[in-house]
C-alpha positions in Angstrom: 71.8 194.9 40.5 70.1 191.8 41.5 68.4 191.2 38.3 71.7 191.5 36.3 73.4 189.0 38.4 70.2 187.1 38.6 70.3 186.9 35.1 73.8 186.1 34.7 73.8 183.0 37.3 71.1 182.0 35.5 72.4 181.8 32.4 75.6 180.1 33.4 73.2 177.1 35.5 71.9 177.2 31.8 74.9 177.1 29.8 76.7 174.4 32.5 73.4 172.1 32.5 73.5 172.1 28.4 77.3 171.2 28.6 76.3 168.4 31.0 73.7 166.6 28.8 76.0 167.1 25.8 78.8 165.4 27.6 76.4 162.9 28.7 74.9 161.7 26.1 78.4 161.4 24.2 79.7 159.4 26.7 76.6 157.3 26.3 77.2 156.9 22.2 80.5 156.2 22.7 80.0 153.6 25.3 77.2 152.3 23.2 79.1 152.0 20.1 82.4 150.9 21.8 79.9 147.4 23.3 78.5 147.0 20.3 81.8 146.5 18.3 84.6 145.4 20.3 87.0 145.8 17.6 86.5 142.5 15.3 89.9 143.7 13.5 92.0 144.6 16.5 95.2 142.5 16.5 95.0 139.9 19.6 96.6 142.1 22.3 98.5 141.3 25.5 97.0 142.9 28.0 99.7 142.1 31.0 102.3 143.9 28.6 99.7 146.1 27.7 99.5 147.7 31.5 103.2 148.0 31.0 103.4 149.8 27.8 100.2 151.8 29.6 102.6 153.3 32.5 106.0 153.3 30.5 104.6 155.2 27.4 103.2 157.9 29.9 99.2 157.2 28.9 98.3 157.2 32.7 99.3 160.7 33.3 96.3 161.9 31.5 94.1 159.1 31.4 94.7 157.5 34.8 95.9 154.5 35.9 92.9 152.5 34.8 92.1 154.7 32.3 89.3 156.4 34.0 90.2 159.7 32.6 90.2 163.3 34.2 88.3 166.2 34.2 91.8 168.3 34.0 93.6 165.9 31.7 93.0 163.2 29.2 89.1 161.8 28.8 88.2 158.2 30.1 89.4 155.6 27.7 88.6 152.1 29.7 86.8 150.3 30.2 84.8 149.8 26.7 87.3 151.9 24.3 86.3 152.9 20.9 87.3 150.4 18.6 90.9 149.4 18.0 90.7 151.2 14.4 89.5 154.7 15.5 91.8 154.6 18.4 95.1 154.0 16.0 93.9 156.9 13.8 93.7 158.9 17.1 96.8 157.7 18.4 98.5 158.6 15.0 97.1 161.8 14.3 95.0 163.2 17.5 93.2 167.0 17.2 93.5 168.0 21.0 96.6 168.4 23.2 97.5 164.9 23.0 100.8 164.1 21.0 100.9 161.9 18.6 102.7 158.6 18.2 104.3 157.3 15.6 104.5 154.1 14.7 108.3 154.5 15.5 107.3 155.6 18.8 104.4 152.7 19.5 104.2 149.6 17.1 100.7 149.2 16.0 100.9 145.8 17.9 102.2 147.8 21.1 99.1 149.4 20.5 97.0 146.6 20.6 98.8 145.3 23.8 97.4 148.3 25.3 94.2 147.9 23.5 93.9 144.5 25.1 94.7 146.1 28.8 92.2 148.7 28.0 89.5 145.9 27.1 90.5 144.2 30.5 89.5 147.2 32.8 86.3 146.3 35.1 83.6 148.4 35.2 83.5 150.3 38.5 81.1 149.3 40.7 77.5 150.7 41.2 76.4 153.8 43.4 74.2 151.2 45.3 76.6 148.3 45.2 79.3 150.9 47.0 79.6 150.0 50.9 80.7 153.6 51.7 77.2 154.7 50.4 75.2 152.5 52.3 
């Protein structure tokens, strides 16, 4: 009996540490690409009405407040987003469990508004910059 669930445990520490370098290293591309092109043909946003549009449209539910995403619900969107055109196609037409909006539901320049808020989001600090850690 040991050996099966030996074998088992091991192959889940397996499976869930190739899950957490895939996850990784996408959410390194992505950041990578998303500071590399910060949107040249986004519409210039607003990002005060932006946070607004944020919480009244219902994108914080899933993606948090600041857009920091959750392991349960929607995935981290701020700071650095993908750029303004790959977020409207996504928006429009997403392939998860998000719904989509139309552009009867959020104006493509409402969606830049909360491009522009998205944009604005501060990067949390550092492990070592954290007082609590110290």
């Amino acid at each position: 009996m040991k050996m099966i669930f030996g074998s088992i445990s091991s192959r889940t520490g397996f499976v869930t540490l190739a899950m957490l370098l895939a996850f990784g290293a996408a959410s390194v591309t992505r950041s990578s690409a998303a500071q590399e092109a910060k949107s040249p043909n986004a519409p210039a946003g607003n990002a005060e009405n932006g946070k607004k549009l944020f919480m009244k449209d219902g994108c914080y539910q899933c993606h948090g407040r600041e857009g920091q995403g959750s392991i349960m619900a929607g995935p981290r969107i701020a700071p650095d987003p993908v750029p303004f055109d790959v977020l409207l196609r996504y928006v429009r037409k997403p392939l998860g469990e998000m719904p989509p909006y139309t552009a009867k539901v959020i104006s493509d320049q409402e969606l830049a508004d909360i491009y522009a808020y998205l944009q604005s989001r501060p990067h949390p600090p550092t492990a070592k910059a954290s007082q609590m850690l110290k």
